[in-house]
C-alpha positions as CSV (number, residue, x, y, z in Angstrom):
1,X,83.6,10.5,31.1
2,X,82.0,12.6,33.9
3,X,84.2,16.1,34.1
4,X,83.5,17.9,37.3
5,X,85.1,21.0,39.4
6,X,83.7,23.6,41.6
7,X,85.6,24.4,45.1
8,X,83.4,25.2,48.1
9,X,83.5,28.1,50.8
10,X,85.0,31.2,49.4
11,X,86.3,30.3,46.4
12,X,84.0,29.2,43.1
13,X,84.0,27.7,39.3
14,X,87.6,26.0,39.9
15,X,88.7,22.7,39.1
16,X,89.7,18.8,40.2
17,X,92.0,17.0,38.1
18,X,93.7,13.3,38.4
19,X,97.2,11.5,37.9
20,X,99.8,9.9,39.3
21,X,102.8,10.2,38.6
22,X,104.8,7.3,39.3
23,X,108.1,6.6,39.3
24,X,110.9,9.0,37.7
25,X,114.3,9.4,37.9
26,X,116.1,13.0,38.6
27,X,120.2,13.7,37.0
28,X,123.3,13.1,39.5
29,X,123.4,17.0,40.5
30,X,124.0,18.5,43.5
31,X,122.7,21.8,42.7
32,X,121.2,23.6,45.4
33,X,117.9,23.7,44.8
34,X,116.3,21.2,47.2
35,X,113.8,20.3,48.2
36,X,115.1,20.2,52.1
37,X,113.3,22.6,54.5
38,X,115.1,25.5,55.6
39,X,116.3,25.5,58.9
40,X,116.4,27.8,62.2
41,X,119.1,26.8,64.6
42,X,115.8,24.8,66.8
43,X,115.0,22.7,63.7
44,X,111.9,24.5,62.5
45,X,111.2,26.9,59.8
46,X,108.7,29.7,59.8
47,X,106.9,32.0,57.8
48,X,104.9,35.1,58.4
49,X,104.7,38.7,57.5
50,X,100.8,40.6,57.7
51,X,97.8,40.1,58.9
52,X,95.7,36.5,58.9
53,X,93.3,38.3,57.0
54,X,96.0,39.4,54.4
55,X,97.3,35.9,54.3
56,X,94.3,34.2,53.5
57,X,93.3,36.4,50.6
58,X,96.7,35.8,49.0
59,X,96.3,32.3,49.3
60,X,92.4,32.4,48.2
61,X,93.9,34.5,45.2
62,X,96.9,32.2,44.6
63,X,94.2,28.8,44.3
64,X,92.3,30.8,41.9
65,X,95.0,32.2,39.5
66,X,96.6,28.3,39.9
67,X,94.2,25.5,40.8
68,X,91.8,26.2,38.0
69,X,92.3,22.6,35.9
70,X,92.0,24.6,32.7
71,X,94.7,26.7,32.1
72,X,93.8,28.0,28.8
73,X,91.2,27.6,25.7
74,X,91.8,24.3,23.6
75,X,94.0,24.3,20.7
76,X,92.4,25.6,17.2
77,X,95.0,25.0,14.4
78,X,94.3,21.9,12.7
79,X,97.0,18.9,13.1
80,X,96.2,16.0,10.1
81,X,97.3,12.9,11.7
82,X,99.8,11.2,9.3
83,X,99.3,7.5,8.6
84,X,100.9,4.3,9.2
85,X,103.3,5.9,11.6
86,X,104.8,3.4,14.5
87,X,105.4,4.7,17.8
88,X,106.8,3.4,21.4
89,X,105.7,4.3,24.6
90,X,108.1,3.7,27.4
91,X,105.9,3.5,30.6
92,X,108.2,4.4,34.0
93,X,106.8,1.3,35.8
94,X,103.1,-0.2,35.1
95,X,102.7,-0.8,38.8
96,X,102.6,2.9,39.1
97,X,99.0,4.0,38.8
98,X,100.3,7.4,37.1
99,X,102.7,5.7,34.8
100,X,100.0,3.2,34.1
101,X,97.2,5.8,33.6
102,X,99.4,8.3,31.2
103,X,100.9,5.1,29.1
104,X,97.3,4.0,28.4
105,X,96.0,7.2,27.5
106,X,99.2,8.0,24.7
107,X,98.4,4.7,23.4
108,X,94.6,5.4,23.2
109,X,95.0,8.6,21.5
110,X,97.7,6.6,19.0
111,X,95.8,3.7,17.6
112,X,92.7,6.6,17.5
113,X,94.7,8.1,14.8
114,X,95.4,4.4,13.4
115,X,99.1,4.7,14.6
116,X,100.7,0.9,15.5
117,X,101.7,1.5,19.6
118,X,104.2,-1.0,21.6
119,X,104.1,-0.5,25.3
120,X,107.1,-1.1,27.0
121,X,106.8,-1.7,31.2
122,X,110.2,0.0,32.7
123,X,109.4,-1.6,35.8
124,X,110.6,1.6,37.5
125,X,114.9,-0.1,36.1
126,X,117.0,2.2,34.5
127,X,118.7,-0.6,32.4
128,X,114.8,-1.5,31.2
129,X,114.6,2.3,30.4
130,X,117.6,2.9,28.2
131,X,117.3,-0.7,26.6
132,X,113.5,0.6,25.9
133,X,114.9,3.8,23.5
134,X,117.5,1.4,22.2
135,X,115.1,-1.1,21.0
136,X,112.5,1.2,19.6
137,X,115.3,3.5,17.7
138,X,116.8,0.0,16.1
139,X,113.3,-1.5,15.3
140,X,112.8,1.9,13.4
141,X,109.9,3.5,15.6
142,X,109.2,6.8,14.2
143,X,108.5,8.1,17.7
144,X,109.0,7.4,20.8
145,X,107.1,8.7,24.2
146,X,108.8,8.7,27.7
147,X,106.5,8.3,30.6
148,X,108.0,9.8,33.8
149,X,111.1,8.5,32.7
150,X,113.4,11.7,33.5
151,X,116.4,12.7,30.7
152,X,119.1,12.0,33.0
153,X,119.1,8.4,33.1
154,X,118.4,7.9,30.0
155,X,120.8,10.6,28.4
156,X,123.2,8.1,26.5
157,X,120.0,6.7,25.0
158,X,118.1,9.7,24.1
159,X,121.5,10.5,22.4
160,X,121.3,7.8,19.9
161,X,118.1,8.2,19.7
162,X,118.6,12.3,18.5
163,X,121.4,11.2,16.2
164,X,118.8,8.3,14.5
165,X,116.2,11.2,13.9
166,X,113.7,9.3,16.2
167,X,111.4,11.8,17.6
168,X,111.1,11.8,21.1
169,X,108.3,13.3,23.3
170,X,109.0,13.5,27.2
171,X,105.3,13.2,29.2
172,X,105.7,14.0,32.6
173,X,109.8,14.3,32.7
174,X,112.1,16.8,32.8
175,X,115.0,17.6,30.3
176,X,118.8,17.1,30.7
177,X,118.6,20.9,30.3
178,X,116.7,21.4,33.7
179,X,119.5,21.8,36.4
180,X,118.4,18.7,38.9
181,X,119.1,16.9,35.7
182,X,122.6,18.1,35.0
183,X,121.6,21.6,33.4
184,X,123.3,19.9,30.0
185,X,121.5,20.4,26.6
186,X,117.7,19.3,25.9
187,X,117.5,16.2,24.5
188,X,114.1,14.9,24.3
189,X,112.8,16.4,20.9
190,X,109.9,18.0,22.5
191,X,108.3,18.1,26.4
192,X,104.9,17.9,27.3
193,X,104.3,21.2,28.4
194,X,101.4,22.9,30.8
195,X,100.3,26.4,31.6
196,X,104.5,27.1,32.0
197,X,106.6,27.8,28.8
198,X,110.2,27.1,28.0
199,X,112.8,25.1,29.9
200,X,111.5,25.8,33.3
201,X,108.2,24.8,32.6
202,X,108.1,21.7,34.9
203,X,109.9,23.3,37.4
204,X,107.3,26.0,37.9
205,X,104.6,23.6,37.5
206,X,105.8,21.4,40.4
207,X,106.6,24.5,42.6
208,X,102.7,25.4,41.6
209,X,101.6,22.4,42.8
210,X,103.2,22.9,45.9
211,X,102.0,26.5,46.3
212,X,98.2,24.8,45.9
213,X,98.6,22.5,48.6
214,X,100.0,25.6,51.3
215,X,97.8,28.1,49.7
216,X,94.5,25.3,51.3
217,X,96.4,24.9,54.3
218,X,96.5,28.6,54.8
219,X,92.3,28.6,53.7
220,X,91.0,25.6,55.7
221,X,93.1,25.1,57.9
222,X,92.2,27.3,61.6
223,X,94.7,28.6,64.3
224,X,98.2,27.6,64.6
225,X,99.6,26.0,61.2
226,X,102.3,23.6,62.0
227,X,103.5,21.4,59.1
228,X,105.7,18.2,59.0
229,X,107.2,18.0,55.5
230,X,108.3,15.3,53.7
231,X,110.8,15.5,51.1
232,X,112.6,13.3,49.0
233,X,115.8,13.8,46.6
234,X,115.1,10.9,44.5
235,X,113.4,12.7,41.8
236,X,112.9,15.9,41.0
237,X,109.6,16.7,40.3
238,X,109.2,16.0,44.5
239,X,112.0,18.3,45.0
240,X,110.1,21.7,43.2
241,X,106.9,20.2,44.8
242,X,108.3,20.7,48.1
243,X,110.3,24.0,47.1
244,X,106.8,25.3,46.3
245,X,105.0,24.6,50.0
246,X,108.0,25.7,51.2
247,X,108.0,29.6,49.1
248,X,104.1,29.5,49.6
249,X,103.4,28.6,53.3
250,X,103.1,32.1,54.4
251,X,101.1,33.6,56.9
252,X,101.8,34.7,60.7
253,X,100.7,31.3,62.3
254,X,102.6,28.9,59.3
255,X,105.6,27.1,60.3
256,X,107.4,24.3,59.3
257,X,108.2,22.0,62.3
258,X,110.3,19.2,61.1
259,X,111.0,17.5,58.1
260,X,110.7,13.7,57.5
261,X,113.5,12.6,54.3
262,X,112.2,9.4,52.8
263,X,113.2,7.6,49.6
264,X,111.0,6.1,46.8
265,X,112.1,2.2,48.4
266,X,110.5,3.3,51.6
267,X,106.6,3.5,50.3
268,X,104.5,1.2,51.8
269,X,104.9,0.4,55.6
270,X,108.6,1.8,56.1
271,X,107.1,4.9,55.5
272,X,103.6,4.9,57.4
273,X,105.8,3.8,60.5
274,X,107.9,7.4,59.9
275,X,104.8,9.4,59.9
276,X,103.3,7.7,62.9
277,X,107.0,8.8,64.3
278,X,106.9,11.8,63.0
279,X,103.6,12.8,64.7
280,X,105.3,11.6,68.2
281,X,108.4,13.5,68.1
282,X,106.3,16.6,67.1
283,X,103.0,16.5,68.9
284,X,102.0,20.1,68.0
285,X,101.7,19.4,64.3
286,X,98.5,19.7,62.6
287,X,99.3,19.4,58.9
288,X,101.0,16.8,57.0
289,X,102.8,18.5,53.9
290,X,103.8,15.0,51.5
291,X,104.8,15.9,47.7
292,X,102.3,13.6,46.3
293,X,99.8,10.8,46.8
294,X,101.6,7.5,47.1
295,X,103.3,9.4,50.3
296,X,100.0,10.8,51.5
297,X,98.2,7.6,51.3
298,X,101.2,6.1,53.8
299,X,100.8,9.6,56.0
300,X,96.8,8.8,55.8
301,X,97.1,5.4,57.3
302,X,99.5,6.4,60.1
303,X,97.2,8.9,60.7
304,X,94.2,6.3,61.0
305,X,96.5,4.2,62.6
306,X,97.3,7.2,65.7
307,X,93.5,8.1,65.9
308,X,94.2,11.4,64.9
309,X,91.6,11.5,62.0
310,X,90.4,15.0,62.1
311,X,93.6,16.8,63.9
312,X,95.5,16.4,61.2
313,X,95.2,17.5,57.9
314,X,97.1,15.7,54.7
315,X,97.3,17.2,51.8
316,X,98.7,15.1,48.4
317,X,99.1,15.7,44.2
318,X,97.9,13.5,41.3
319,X,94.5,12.6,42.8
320,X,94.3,9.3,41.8
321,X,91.3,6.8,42.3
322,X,92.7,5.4,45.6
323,X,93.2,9.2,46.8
324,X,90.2,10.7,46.3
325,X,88.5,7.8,47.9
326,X,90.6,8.6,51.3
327,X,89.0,12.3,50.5
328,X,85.9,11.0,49.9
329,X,85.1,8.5,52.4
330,X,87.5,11.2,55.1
331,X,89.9,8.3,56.2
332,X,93.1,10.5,56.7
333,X,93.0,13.0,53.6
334,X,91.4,16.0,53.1
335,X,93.0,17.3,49.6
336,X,95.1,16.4,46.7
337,X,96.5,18.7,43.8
338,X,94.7,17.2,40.5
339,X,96.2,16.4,37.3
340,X,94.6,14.6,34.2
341,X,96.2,11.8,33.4
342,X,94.2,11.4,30.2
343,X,94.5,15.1,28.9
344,X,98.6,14.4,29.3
345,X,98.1,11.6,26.8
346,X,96.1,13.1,23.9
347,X,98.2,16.5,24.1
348,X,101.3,14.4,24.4
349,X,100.1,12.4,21.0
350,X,98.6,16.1,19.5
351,X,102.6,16.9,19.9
352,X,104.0,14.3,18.0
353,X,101.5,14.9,15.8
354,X,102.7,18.4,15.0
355,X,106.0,17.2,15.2
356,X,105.8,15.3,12.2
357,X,104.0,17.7,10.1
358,X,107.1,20.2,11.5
359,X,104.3,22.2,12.7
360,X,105.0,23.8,16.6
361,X,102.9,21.7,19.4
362,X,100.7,24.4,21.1
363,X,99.3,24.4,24.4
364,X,96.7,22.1,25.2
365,X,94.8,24.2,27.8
366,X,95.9,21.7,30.8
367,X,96.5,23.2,34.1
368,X,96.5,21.6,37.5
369,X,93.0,21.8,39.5
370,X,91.9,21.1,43.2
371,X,90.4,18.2,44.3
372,X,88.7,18.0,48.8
373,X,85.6,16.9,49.9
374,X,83.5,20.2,48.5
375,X,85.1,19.2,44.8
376,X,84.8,15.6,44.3
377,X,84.0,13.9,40.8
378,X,81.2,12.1,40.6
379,X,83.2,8.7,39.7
380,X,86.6,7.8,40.8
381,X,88.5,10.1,38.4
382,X,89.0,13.5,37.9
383,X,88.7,14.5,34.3
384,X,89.2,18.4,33.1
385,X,85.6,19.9,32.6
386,X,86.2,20.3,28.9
387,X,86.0,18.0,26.0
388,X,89.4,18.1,24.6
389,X,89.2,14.1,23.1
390,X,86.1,15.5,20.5
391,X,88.4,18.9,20.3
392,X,91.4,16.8,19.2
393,X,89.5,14.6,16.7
394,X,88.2,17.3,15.1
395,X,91.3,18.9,14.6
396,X,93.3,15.6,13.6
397,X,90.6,15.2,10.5
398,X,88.8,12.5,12.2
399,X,85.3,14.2,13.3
């Protein structure tokens, strides 16, 4: 595994990162925090306050302190892996490359420790999902691991599940106890956390990974900064994606100029053809602000598709293979937010691990990293630049 990070021009010694994250689901609330630009009475939004100068050291300071792929040093307490334990890992939909990547990597990490792991494909149905917890609590799993499968949908489940005394670890999801989720009581036993403690910590990690992708904008891209965002109330990690641009696009020439809504049904053409819309009804744009990489692969092709390769910078999260290939090869993105979709896995399984010895899981050391075309990996992933598999071995008793 080839682990790789440095970020060009004025800033040095960061890091790249990969995921995706697939398909969630987000709780039937209404609260107001969305993800929806804020408005002036002439549709656009803007931002500003000091000088250029002043704004682009903020931002250069903000990538630093939060684009650094390793938020911490490794875990050093010792975690013996119990034996003979079975475990179930609930994937959100195998056709999502995130889902896909983080459901292999959890069961990796499992049969490492000689655990017996059944995948289960969600298919991106919430039926499949709660008929998933149901089976693995009644076949007598001793854990069970949630891949971007959010609390909300799956709260009846989850219930039983509590009640049985199944452990349950949530890996890339957010809690019934997060308020886009119904801001009820946790239920998952334990969540997955990164450089953000407590019950906001995915909620600050996805308003961080928004902050990343205005904080480049504000660094690379010259002149006039006039976004298009796209937002989307379907889950809610997109919403505190987009809540974070929004809070961290700051500077004298940012401004948000319109805002395109799309739903998770509309990736794939429907949603190139809004971009290429998008870029018509405002011809001044020169960024393209999407929550995360399936949308910015869409936004790249329109862009291809309009000739405007070049004039139009797109930005993304997860960095997955497909991704940073359009970075790589410049075909219509310049720069996607990085998580490690393997790292998620082994921490997730270090958690359980804990868990079982009623030990507290610790912090892994994962944080999100930058991936453009200064900081590309040498293969088609971006893996953290630390050894954390030979780190968790060693502390599980087997190296």
């Amino acid at each position: 595994m080839t682990r790789f990070f440095r970020l060009g021009g004025a800033l040095t010694c960061l890091v790249a990162a990969l995921l995706a994250i697939g398909l969630s689901a987000c709780g039937g609330s209404d609260d107001s925090t969305s993800s929806s630009a804020a408005s002036t009475e002439a549709g656009t939004t803007e931002s500003g306050g000091g000088s250029s100068d002043a704004s682009v050291a903020k931002a250069e300071k903000y990538l630093e302190e939060n684009g650094k792929g390793v938020g911490g040093p490794l875990p050093t307490e010792p975690a013996k892996a119990p034996t003979g334990k079975d475990v179930w890992i609930l994937s959100c939909a195998e056709a999502a490359s995130g889902c896909a990547a983080i459901t292999a990597s959890i069961k990796e990490a499992a049969e490492e420790v000689g655990w017996k792991a059944t995948v289960v494909d969600g298919q991106g149905d919430v039926t499949k999902w709660n008929s998933a917890v149901d089976q693995a609590r009644v076949a007598g799993a001793d854990a069970f691991f949630s891949v971007s499968v959010d609390c909300a949908p799956i709260k009846q489940a989850l219930e039983r599940a509590k009640a049985a005394g199944m452990i349950t670890e949530g890996v890339s999801d957010y809690d019934c106890s997060d308020p886009l989720e119904g801001g009820t009581e946790s239920l998952f036993t334990h969540v997955f956390e990164g450089p953000f403690k407590g019950p906001e910590s995915w909620a600050k990690l996805g308003e961080a990974g928004g902050g990343l992708q205005a904080a480049w904008d504000i660094v690379n891209v010259e002149g006039d900064k006039k976004a298009i965002q796209f937002t989307s109330q379907d889950v809610a990690v997109t919403q505190y994606i987009s809540k974070g641009f929004q809070d961290n696009f700051d500077c004298p020439e940012c401004e948000i100029v319109g805002e395109v809504p799309f739903q998770l049904t509309e990736l794939g053409a429907t949603l190139t053809q809004k971009a290429q819309t998008a870029m018509l009804k405002y011809p001044d744009a020169n960024i393209m602000a999407p929550p995360y990489d399936p949308v910015s692969e869409n936004i790249a092709a329109a862009i291809v598709n309009s000739g405007k390769v070049g004039s139009i910078t797109n930005t993304g999260l997860l960095a997955v293979p497909q991704n940073i290939e359009l970075i790589r090869s410049g075909r219509g993105q310049e720069m996607s937010v990085g998580w490690d979709a393997t790292w998620f896995g082994w921490a997730a399984v270090d958690d359980v691990i804990r868990l079982f010895n009623e030990q507290e899981p610790v912090y892994s050391g994962w944080d999100q990293g930058i991936v453009d075309k200064e900081n590309l990996p040498e293969g088609d992933e971006y893996l953290a630049p630390v050894d954390y598999i030979s780190n968790y071995k060693k502390l599980w008793g087997l190296g």
